[in-house]
matplotlib code that plots the C-alpha trace (Angstrom):
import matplotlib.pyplot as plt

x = [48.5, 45.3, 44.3, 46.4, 44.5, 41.8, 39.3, 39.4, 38.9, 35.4, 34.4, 35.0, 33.5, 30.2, 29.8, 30.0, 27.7, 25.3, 25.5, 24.1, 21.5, 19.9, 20.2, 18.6, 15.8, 14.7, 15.0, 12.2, 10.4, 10.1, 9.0, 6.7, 4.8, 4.8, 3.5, 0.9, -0.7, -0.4, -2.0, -5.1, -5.3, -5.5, -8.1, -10.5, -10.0, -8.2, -6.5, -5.1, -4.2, -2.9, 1.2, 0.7, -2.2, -0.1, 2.8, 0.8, 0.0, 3.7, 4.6, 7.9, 8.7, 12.1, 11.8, 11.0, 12.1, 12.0, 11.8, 11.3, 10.9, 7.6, 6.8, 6.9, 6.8, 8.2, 6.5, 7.7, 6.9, 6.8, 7.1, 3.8, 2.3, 3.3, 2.3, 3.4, 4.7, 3.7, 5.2, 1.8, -0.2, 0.1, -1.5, -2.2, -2.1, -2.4, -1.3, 0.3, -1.5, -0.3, 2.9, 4.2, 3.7, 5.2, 8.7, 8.7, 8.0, 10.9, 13.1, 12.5, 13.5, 16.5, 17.3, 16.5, 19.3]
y = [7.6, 5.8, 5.2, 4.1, 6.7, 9.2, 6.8, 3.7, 6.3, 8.1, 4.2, 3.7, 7.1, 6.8, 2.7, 4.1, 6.8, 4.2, 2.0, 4.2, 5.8, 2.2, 2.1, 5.1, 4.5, 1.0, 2.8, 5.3, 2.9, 0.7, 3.6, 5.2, 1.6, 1.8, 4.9, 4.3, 1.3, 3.8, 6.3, 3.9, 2.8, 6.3, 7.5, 4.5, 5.1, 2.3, 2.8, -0.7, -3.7, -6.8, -6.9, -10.0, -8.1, -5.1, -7.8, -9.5, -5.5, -5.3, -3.5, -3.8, -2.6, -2.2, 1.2, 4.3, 8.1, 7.9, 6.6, 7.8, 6.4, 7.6, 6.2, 2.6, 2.4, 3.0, 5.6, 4.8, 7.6, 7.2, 10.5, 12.1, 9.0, 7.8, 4.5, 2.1, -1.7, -4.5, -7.9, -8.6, -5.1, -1.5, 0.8, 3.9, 4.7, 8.6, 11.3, 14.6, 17.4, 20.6, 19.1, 22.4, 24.3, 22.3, 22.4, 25.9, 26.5, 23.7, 26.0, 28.9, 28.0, 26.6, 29.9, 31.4, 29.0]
z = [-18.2, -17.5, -21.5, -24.2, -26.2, -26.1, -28.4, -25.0, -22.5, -24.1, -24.9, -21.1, -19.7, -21.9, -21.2, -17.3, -17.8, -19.8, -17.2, -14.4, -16.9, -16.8, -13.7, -12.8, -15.4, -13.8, -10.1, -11.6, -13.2, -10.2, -8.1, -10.6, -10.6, -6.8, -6.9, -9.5, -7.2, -4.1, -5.6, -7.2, -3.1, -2.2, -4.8, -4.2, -0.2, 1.1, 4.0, 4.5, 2.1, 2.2, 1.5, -0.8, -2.8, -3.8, -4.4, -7.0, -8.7, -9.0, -5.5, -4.6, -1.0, -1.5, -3.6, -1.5, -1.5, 2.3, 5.4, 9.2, 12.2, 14.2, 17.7, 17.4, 13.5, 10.2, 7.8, 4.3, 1.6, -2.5, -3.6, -2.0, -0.4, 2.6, 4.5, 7.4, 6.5, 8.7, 7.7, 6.5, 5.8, 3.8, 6.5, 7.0, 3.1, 2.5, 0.3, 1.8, 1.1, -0.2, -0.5, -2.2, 1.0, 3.2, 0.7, 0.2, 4.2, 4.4, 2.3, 3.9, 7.7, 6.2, 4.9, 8.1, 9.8]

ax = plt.figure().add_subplot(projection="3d")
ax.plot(x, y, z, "-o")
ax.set_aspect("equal")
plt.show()
């Protein structure tokens, strides 16, 4: 037996499942403020920005939904928006368009396979 009693094992179980709700909730909120800086780049057509400008808005380049390797470089994404990290430099800021297309094409050659 793991618990003396059913009353210390929920008190464990929910202060785990609390625990990674937080933890969850501050990942999100670190990527939706990424996100919302990216996307104020994106809609006043900045293509490339200064690492230590978007640091001081509250970027933190840690926090990303994904990464690939293309050519020489990295391509980070933050949901929708993707860019390229130098150790100085955002580049190549941009949103994918018709995002929705491309998952349901995605979904479908899976299928296929």
């Amino acid at each position: 037996k793991k618990f003396c009693c059913d009353e210390c094992k929920n008190r464990h179980h929910n202060h785990k499942s609390r625990t990674e709700r937080i933890i969850r909730r501050r990942t999100m909120s670190v990527l939706e403020k990424n996100y919302e800086i990216l996307e104020g780049l994106v809609k006043t057509g900045v293509d490339t920005v200064m690492l230590s400008d978007v640091l001081r808005l509250g970027f933190n380049p840690v926090y990303v939904t994904c990464c690939s390797k293309q050519k020489h470089h990295d391509v980070y994404g933050c949901f929708d928006i993707t860019y390229t990290m130098t150790a100085s430099r955002l580049c190549s800021i941009s949103k994918i368009q018709n995002l929705s297309l491309n998952l349901q094409a995605d979904s479908f050659d899976k299928e296929l396979a």
